[in-house]
N, C-alpha and C positions, 0 to 999 in steps of 0.2 A: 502715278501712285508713288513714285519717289519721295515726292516730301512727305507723307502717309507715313511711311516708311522710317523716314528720318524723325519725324514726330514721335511715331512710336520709340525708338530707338530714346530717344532723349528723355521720354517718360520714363521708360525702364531704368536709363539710369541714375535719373532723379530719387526714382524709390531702393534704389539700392545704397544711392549716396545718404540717404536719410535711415535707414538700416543701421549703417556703419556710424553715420552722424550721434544719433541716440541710443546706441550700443542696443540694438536687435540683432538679432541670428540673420546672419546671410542667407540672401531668400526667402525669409518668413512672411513677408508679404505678398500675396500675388495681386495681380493687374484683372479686373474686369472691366472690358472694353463695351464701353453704353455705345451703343451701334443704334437708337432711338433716332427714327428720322435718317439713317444715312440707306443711302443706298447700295442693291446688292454688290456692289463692284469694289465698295469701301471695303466693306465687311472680308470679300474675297482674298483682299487685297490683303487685311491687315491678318489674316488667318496664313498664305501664303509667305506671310513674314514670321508666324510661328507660334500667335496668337488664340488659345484655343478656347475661352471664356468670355460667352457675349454678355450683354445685359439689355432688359428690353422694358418698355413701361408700357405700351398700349399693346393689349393682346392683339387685336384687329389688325395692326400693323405686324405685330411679329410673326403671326401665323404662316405669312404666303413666306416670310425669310424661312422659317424653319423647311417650311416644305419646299423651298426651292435649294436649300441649302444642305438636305436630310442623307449626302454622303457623305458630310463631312464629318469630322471626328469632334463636330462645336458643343461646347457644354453650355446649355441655355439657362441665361440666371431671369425670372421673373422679381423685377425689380418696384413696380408702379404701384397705384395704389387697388387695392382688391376691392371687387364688386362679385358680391353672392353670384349673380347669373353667369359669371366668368372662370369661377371657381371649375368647374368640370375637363374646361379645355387647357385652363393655368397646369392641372393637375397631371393629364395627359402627356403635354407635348413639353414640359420644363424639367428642367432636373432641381432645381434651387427656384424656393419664394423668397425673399428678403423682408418683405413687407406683410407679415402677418401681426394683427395688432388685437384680435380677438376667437374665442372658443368657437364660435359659431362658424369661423371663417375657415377656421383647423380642422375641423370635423366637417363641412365641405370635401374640403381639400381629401381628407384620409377619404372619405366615401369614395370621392371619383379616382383616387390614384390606381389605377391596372395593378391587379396580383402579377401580372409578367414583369410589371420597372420594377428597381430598387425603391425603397421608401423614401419618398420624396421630402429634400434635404429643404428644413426651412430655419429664417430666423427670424426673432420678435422683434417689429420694430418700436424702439423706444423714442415718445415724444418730449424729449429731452429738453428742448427749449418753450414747452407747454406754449404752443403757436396750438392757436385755432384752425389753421389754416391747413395745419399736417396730420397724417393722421398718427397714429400712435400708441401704444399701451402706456398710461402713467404710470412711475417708479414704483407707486403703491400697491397697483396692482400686477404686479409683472410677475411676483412669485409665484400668486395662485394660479395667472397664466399659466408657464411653465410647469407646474405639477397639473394640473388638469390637461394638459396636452399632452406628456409623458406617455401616460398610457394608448395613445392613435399609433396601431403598430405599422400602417401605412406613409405613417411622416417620421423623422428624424431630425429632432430641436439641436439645432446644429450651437445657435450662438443669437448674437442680436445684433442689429442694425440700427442704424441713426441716420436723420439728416437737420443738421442743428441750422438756426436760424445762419441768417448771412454774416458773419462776422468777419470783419476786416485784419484785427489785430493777432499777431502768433498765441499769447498768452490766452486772449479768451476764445477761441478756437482748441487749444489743446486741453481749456478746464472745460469745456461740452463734452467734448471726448472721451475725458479722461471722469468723469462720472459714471459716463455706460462701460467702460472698462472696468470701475470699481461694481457695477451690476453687475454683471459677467462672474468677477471675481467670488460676488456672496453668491451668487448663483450653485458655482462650483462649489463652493465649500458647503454647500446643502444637500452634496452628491449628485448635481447636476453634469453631465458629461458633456461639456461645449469645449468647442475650438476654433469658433470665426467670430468675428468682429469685423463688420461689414461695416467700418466707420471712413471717412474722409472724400474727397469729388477734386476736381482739378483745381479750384482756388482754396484748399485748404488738406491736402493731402498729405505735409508733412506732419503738422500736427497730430493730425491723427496716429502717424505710424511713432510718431513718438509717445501717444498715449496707450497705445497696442495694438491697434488695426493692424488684422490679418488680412484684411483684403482691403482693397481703393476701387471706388467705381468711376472711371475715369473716361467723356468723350472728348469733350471741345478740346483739352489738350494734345488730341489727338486728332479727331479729327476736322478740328476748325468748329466756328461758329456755324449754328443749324440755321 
């Protein structure tokens, strides 16, 4: 687990070099380690390295991690795309949704969240490069999103998330970005109280943090190819 390790270690300071790079606050980024497909030994591994924020896309998969994994102090982000009949156990066993893209799927979610957890921390995801393929809330409707959600005293509308088409080049990578950043922004200024931007992945993560990704969902950089 050495090179794990060393991986890790050079991701971290790629996003700090890109902090300083684009004149962000020291530390304003954190690391969410997509642990998707690895096994529990990775995951141990890269938590004993000091890592405490996983990320996970198939419930059915992440379920037996959490519960083999349920002393550790790991904050579980549900990252994938949401299916009504999953909504119950998403609700349950995650601290963070990232991938909420409609009312029906929010009001699930607040139904099943336990009155003992804290109100489960979610963000909108925005289908920013209008692909068929992803899911998404369109720009158009993301406002009425967001206030019809507001009131689910169960969930906490944290901020919004994106996953833009594949794009090779800095410049049209950082203007994907930097659109859901400008959402964000009208957002707040309608009195919305957000503070994440779940924007960037391992081939395009400084962009992101130069357009304001507060947070990077990052595996293969880490832990190799699945």
């Amino acid at each position: 687990m050495l090179d794990l390790n060393k991986k890790l270690e050079f991701v971290t300071r790629q996003i700090r070099e890109a902090e300083m790079q684009f004149g962000r606050v020291a530390n304003s980024v954190e690391l969410l380690l997509v642990s998707k497909a690895q096994p529990l030994e990775k995951i141990q591994a890269a938590y004993d390295a000091g890592q405490r924020k996983f990320g996970e896309n198939y419930l059915q998969e992440a379920l037996p991690k959490i519960e083999a994994l349920e002393k550790l102090a790991i904050e579980w982000h549900f990252i994938g795309r949401l299916q009504s009949n999953k909504t119950t156990e998403i609700a349950e066993h995650f601290a963070w949704v990232h991938s909420v893209a409609s009312l029906k799927i929010a009001q699930r979610l607040n139904a099943a969240r336990p009155y003992h957890l804290p109100p489960l921390n979610i963000c909108l995801q925005v289908n920013i490069s209008h692909e068929a393929s992803k899911a998404g809330v369109k720009e158009a409707e993301l406002f009425d999103l967001a206030a019809a959600i507001q009131p689910l005293k169960q969930l906490k509308l944290r901020g919004l998330m994106c996953v833009p088409e594949n794009l090779v080049d800095f410049d049209s990578q950082f203007a994907a970005f930097k659109c859901v950043a400008d959402l964000q922004q009208a957002l707040i200024k309608q009195g919305f109280e957000l503070d994440t931007l779940s924007m960037g992945m391992s081939q395009d993560f400084p962009a992101a943090i130069k357009a304001g990704s507060t947070l990077v969902r990052i595996g293969t950089a880490v832990f190799g190819p699945r």
